[in-house]
C-alpha positions in Angstrom: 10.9 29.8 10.5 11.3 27.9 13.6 12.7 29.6 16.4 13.0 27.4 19.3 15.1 24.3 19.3 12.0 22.1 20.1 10.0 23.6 17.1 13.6 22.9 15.1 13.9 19.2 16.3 9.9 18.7 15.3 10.7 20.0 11.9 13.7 17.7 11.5 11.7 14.6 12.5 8.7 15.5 10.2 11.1 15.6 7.5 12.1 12.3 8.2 8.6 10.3 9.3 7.5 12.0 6.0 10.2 10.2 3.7 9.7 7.0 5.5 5.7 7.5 4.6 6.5 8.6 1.3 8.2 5.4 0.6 5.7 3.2 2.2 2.9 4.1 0.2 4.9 4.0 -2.4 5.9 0.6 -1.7 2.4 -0.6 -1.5 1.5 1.0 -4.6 4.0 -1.0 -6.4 2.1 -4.4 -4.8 -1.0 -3.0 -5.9 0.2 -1.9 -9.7 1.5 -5.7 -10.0 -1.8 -7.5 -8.8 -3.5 -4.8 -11.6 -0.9 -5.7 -13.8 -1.7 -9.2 -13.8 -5.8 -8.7 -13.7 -5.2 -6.3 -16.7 -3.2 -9.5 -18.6 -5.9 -12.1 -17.5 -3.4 -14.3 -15.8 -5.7 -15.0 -12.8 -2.5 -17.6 -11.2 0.2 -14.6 -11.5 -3.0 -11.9 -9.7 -3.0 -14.0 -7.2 0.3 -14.7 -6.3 1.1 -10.8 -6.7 -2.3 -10.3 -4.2 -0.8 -12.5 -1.6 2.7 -10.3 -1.9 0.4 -7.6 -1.8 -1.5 -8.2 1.6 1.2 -8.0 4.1 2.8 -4.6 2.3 -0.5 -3.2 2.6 -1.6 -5.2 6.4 2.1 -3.4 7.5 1.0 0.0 6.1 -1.8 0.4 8.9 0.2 -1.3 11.1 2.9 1.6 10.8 -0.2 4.1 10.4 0.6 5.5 7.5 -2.9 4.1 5.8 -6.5 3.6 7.3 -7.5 -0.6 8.1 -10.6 0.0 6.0 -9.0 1.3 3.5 -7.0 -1.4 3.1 -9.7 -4.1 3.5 -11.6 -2.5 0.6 -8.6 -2.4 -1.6 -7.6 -6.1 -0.7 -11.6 -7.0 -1.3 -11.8 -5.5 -4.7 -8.9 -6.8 -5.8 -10.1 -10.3 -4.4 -13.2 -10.1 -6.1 -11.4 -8.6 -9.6 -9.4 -12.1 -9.5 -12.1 -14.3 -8.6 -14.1 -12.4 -11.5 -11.4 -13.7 -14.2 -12.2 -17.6 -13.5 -15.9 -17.1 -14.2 -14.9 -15.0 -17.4 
């Protein structure tokens, strides 16, 4: 356990920065689950609607650090490609 106030207050505000990263990722999992959603169902005009939603969740989640930028660009360009995969199929 913690015995000086500063080690105290660190613990206090991982607690928090770790609910607030908690909920962003699971906020751009949701995005991501609906642009799958959609692939999954074939509707290649819904994907892509729910993939534009999706980019500035995901853009915000390196912004805020919480996810690494090439990460994200791979997810985004798989996804991108999965769509653009449905029109030729």
């Amino acid at each position: 356990m913690a015995n000086t106030a500063s080690a105290r207050k660190r613990i206090r505000q991982t607690e928090r920065r770790n609910a607030r990263n908690t909920a962003r990722i699971s906020r751009v999992r949701t995005f991501v689950k609906k642009v799958e959603a959609a692939i999954e169902a074939g509707k290649k005009e819904d994907a892509s609607v729910a993939l534009r939603a999706a980019q500035p969740e995901l853009q915000r989640a390196v912004g805020k650090g919480v996810m690494h930028a090439n990460t994200v660009a791979r997810r985004i360009s798989r996804l991108s490609a999965r769509i653009k995969a449905l029109a030729a199929a």
